[in-house]
C-alpha positions, 0 to 999 in steps of 0.5 A: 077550504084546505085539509090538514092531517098529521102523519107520523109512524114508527112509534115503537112504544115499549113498556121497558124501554124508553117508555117516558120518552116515546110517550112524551113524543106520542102526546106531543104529537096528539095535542099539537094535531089538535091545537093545529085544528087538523081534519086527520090524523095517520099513525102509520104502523108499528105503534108498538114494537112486540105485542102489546102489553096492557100499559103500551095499549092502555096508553093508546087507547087513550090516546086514540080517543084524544084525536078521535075526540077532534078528528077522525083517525086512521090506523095502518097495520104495520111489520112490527108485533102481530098489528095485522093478526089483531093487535090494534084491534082494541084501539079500532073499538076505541070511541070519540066523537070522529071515526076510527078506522084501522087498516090491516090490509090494501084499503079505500077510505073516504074521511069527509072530503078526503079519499085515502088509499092505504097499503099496510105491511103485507102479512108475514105469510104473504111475503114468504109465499111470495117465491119471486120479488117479482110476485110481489111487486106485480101485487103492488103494481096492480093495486096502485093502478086500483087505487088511481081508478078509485081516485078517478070515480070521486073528481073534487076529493083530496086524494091521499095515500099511505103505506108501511113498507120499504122501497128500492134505494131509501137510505136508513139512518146510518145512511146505507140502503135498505137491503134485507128480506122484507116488504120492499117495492120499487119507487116508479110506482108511486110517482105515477100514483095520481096522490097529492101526498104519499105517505110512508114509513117503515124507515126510521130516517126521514127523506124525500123520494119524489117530489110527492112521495116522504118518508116521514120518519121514526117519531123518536129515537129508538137506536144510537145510529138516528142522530137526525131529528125526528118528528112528524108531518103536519101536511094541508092540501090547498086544492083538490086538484093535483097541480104540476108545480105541487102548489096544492101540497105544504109539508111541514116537518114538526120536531119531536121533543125526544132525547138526544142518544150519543154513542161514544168510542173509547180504546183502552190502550198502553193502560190509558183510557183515551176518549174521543178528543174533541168530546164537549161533555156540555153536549152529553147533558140529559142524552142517551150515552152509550161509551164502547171500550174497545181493549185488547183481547185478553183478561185483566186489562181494563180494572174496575177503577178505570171503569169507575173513573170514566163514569163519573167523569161522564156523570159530571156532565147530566147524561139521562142514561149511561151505558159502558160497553167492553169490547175485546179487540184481537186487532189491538196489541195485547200483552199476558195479564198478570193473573195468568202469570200468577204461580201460587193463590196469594199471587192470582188474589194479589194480581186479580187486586191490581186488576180490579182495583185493590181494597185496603191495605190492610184488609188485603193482608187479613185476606191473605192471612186467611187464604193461606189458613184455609191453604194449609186445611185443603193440603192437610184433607189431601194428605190424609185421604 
């Protein structure tokens, strides 16, 4: 009889940020789980991206008891919040009906005829002990091998691993290498890992490393640069057997209902606005827009107006978000705004009119009548101190 789970990781729920998005995607995930009648499912890791406020784990206990309720359920700790410092230790307490188990350090689970071996992100401490790459590979490496040794003492069981962590050359979703200090190990280790499936995250960008060995992917978007799809793996193991040609192994990728982010590049140059030119508004409608603006590097050259004329030819098209973003470019040609050339206050007030967009004409001249009233008062307090 073949064994299904769901794996996906990288939630990243937070309350102030995409909070209905990412919760649509998490149900999404739960429900299809459980109308594919699968025997588990893996949230691995970075379920929240801070410590967890009481809306982001009400909302995961609450959905942790819904797969609890159909099949068993295991947790892995990852990077993000305090998940190994006993965030996730609330949802571990969460009941259903099937086990609830959650991992915050190298653990060997059985889930009825599954044996899954589980490597979370190590703790912060541990990577910063670490004074080599080195010391923390060897870790790996001899875990890895302690895995296959427990793999061996159960013959006739599916075996599974997953782990949140990075590994040497995966490419992130603006298509570069991982690089940075974090949790990173080398691949050839989990090729020899005797695991029908190896499932990870920690990367946002879905890939294949191995022929048994996947990134799952972020199940939503969480920055402009994902622009793949996202979702989950909903995996069946057809035999226990590890077989030469994978055959035992079906990798099906589920696409996520998340929203499209689109981030556009504008330069103002010349006093003109000049935006992408093969922009298709149809494709903005119920996206994340985000417009960077790059303007020469000085005050007044890019008024109120012009900022106003974009957004509403950007509205026109049904973006669920708009964001603007000014960006002074010293690389662009700049020429003296002419509120810096201004001499006297009717001049700067006039100029910084023309900059920002000027109001009426005739409220203009009561303002100017005003200033020079109140001119005339500050030279006379001069005069007499």
């Amino acid at each position: 009889m073949p064994f299904r789970l769901s794996h996906t990781g990288d939630i990243h729920l937070e309350e102030d940020r995409y909070f209905g998005d990412t919760a649509q995607c998490l149900e999404s995930f739960v429900y299809e789980g459980i109308r594919e009648n699968v025997n588990l499912f893996v949230i691995d890791g970075d379920l929240t991206t801070y410590k967890a406020t009481i809306k982001e784990r009400n909302l995961w206990i609450d959905m942790v008891i819904r797969m609890a309720e159909h099949a068993p359920v295991l947790l892995v700790a990852g990077n993000h919040g305090r998940e190994s410092d006993g965030d996730l230790y609330a949802l571990a307490k969460a009941r259903g009906q099937h086990r609830i188990h959650l991992s915050t350090e190298p653990d060997f689970v059985e889930f009825d005829r599954a044996a899954v071996a589980v490597f979370p992100y190590p703790p912060k401490a541990e990577v910063l002990r670490a004074s080599e790459a080195s010391s923390l590979q060897d870790a790996f490496v001899n875990q890895l091998e302690e895995f296959d040794r427990q793999f061996a003492r159960r013959p006739g069981f599916y075996r599974l691993f997953f782990g949140h962590f990075g590994v040497a050359g995966a490419r992130v979703s603006s298509g570069q290498p991982l690089v940075g200090r974090c949790a990173e190990y080398p691949l050839e280790p989990l090729r020899r890992l005797q695991a029908q499936y190896v499932g990870l995250s920690h990367i946002h960008l879905r890939q294949q490393l191995a022929p048994r060995v996947w990134y799952s992917g972020s199940l939503s978007r969480c920055d402009y640069s994902e622009v793949e799809d996202k979702g989950y793996h909903l995996v069946t193991l057809h035999t226990p057997a590890v077989l030469p040609d994978i055959s035992d192994l079906q990798i099906e990728f589920r696409v996520s209902p998340t929203r499209r982010m689109v981030e556009l590049h504008a330069v103002y140059e010349d006093g003109e606005l000049r935006l992408p030119e093969r922009l298709d508004l149809v494709h903005l409608k119920d996206a994340r827009v985000k417009v960077v603006v790059r303007v020469p590097k000085g005050p007044g050259l890019l008024g109120r107006e012009e900022q106003e004329n974009l957004r509403e030819k950007l509205l026109a098209a049904n973006p669920a978000e708009l964001k603007v973003k000014i960006e002074h470019d010293p690389d662009l040609a700049t020429e003296p705004a002419p509120i810096t050339s201004a001499r006297s206050a009717e001049e700067k007030l006039r100029a910084y009119w023309a900059m920002k967009g000027a109001p009426p004409a005739e409220r203009q001249e009561r303002l100017v009548v005003k200033l020079g009233a109140l001119e005339k008062v500050v030279l006379c307090e001069r005069d007499r101190s």
